[in-house]
Structure formats: C-alpha cells, structure tokens
Residue frames as a rotation matrix with the C-alpha (Angstrom) as fourth column:
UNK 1
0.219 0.912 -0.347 9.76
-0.272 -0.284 -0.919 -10.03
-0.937 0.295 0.186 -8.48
UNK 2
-0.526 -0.509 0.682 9.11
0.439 0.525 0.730 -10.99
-0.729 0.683 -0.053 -11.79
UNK 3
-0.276 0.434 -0.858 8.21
-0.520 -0.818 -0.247 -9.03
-0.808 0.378 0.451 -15.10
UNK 4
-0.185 0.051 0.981 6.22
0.575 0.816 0.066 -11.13
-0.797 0.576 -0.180 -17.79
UNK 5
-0.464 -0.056 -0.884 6.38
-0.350 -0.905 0.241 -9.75
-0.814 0.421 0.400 -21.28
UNK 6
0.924 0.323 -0.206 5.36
-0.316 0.335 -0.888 -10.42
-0.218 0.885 0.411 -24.94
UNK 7
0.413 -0.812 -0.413 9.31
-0.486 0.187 -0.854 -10.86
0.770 0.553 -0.318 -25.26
UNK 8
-0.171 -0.567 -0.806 10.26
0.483 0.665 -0.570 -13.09
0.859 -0.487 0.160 -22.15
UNK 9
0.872 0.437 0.219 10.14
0.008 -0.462 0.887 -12.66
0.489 -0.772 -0.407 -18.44
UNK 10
0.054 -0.896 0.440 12.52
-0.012 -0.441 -0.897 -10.64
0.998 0.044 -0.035 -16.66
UNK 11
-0.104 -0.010 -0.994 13.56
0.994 -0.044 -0.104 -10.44
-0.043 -0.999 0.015 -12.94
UNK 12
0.449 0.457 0.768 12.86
0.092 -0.879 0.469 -7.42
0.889 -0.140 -0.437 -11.18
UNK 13
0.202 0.376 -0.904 14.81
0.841 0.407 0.357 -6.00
0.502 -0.833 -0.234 -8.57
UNK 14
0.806 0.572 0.150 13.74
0.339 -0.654 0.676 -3.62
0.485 -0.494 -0.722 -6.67
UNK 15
0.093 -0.923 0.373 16.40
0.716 -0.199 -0.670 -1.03
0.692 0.329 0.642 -5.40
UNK 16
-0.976 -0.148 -0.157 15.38
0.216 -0.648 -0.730 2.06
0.006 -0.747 0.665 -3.84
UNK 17
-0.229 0.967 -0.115 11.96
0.932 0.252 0.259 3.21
0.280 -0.048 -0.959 -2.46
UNK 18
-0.882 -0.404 -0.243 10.96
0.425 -0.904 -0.037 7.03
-0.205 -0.136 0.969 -2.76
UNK 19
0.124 0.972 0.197 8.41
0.962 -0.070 -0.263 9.38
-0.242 0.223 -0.944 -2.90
UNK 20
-0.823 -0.528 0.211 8.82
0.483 -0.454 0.749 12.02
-0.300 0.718 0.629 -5.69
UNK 21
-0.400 0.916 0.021 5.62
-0.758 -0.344 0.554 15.02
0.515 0.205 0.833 -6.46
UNK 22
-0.256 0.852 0.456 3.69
-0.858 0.017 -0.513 13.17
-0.445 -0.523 0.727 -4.61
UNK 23
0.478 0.192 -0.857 4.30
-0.660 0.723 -0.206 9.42
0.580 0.664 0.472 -6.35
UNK 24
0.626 -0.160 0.763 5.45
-0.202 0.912 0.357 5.81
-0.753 -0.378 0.539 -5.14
UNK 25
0.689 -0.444 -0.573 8.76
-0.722 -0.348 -0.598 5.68
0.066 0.826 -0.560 -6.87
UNK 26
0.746 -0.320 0.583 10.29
-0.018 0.867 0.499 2.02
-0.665 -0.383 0.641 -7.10
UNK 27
0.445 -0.618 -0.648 13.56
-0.840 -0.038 -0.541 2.30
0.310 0.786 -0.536 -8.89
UNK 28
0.391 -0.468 0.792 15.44
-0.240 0.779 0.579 -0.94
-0.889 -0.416 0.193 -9.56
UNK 29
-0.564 -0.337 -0.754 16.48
-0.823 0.152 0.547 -2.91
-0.069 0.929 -0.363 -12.64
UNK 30
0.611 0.665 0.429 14.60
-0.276 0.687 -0.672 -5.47
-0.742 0.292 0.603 -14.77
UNK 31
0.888 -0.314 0.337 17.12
0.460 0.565 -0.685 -7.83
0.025 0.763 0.646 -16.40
UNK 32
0.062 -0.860 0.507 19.82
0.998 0.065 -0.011 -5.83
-0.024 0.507 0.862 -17.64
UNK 33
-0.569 0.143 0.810 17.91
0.332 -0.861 0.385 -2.27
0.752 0.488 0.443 -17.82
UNK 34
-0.918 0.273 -0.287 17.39
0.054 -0.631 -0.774 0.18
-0.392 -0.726 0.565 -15.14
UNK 35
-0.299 0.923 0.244 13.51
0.544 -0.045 0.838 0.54
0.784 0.383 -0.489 -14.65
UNK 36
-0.956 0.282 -0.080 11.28
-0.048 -0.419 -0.907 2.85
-0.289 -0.863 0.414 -12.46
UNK 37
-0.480 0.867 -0.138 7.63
0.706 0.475 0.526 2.27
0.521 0.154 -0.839 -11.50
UNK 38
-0.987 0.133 0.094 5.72
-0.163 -0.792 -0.588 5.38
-0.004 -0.595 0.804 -10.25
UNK 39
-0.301 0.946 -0.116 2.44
0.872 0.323 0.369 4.73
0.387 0.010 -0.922 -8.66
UNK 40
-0.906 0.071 0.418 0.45
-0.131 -0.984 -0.117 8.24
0.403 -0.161 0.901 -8.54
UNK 41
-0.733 0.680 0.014 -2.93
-0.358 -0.368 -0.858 9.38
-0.579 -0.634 0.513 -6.50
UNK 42
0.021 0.418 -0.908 -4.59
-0.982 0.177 0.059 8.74
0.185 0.891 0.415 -10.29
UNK 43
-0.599 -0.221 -0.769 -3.51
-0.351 0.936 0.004 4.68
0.720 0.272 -0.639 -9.84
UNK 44
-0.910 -0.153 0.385 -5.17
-0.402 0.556 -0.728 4.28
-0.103 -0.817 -0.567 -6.74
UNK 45
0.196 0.978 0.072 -8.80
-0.711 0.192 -0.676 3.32
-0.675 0.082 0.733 -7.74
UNK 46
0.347 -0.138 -0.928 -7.20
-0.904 0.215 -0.370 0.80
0.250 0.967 -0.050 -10.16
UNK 47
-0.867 -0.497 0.033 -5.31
-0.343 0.549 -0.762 -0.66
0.361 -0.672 -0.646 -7.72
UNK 48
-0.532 0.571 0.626 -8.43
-0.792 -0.073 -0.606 -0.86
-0.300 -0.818 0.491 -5.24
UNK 49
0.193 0.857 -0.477 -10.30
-0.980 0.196 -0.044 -2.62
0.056 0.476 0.878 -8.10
UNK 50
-0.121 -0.398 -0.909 -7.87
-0.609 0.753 -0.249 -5.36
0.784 0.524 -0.334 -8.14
UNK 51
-0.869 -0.494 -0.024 -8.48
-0.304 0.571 -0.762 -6.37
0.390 -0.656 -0.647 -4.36
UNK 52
-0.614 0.556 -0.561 -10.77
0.470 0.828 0.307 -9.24
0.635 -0.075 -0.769 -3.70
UNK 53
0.056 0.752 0.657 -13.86
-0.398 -0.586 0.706 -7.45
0.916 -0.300 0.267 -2.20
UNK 54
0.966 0.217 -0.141 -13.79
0.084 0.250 0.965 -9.90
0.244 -0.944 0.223 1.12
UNK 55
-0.364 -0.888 -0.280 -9.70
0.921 -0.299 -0.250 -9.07
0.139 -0.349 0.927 1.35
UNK 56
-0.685 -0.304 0.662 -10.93
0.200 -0.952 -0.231 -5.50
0.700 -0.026 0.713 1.15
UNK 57
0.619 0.783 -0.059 -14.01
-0.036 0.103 0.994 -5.85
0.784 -0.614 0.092 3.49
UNK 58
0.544 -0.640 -0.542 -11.34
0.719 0.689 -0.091 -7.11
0.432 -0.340 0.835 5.75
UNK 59
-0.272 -0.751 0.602 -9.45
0.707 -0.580 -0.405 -4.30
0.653 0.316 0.688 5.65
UNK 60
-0.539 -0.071 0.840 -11.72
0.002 -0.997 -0.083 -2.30
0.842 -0.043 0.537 6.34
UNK 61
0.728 0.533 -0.431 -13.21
0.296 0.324 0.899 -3.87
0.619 -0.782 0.078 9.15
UNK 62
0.122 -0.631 -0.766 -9.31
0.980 -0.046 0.195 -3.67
-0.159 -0.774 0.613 11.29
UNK 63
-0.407 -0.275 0.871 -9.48
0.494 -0.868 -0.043 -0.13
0.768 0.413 0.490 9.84
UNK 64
0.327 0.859 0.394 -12.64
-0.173 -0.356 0.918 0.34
0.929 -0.369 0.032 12.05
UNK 65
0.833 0.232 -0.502 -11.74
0.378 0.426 0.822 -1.35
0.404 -0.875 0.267 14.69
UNK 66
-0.056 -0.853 -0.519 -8.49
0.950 0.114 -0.292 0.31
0.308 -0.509 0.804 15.05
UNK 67
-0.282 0.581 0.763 -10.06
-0.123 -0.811 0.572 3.90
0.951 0.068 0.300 14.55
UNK 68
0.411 0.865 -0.287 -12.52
0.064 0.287 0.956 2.50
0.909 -0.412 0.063 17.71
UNK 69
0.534 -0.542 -0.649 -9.80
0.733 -0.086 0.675 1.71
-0.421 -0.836 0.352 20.54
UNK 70
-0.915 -0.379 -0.140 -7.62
0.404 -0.857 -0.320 5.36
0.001 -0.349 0.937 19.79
UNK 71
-0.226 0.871 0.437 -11.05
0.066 -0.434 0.899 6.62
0.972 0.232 0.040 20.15
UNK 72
0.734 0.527 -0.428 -12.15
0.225 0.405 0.886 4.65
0.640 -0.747 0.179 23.03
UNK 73
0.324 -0.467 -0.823 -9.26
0.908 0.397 0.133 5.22
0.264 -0.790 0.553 24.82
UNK 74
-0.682 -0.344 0.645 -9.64
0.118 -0.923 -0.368 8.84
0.722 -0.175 0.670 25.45
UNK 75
-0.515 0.257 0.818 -10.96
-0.784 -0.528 -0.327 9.58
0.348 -0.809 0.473 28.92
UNK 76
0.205 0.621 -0.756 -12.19
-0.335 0.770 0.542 6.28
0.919 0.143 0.366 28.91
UNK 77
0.278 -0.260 -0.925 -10.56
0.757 0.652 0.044 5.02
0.591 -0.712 0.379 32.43
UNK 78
-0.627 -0.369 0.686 -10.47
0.079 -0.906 -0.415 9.07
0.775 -0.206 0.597 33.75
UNK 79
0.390 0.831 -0.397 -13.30
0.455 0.201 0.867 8.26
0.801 -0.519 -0.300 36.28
UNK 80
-0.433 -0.618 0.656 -12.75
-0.468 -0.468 -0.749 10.33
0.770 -0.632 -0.086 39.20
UNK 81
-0.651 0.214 -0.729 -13.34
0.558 0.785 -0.268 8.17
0.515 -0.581 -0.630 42.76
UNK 82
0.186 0.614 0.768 -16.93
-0.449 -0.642 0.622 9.32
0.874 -0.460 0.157 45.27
C-alpha cells in the first residue's frame, strides 16, 4: 500500500489485523513510523459512499441471492414418498 501526502508518499505496510472496542485496527508502519488505522461503526456510511453504486448494486444482488438458497434449502427436498 501506499500513503500520498502533502510531504511525499510513503509505503505502507500493513502488520497486524485486530479488532479493538468494537474497531478495524490495522497496525503496521508507514515509512519509518509505526502507524495504526482504526475503522469504527461511525466510518461505515463514508466508506459505503465511496462504492460505485453498480459495484454496490452488485453486491447486493449476491447478498440476495445468497440469503435465497440458505433459505431455500430448508425442507426444500423433505418430501415424504405416497
């Protein structure tokens, strides 16, 4: 990953992956200096905004459809023989 600044662009990498109170805690180092990124419950509607409406359509279409077959597949093939 890369970090672009007003003062130069740094590498990011990415270390450990945690979840801390309830945050997305990415601790790694940028450059030279330990860094940590905490994405909270608060970020997520920000986030959402940023994905392309037909990437998020998308989504939520295999959302549905996965939602549909563990549905469908309760008692669905229980048929008892006459």
């Amino acid at each position: 990953m890369k970090v672009s600044s007003p003062v130069g662009d740094f590498p990011f990498e990415a270390d450990r992956l945690s979840l801390e109170d309830g945050r997305l805690v990415v601790r790694g180092s940028m450059g030279a200096w330990p860094a940590r990124v905490e994405v909270g419950p608060e970020d997520v509607p920000g986030i959402v905004r940023l994905i392309p409406a037909p990437v998020l359509a998308a989504l939520g279409l295999l959302l549905l459809a996965v939602l549909a077959r563990a549905l469908g597949g309760r008692g669905g093939s229980d048929r008892s023989a006459s």
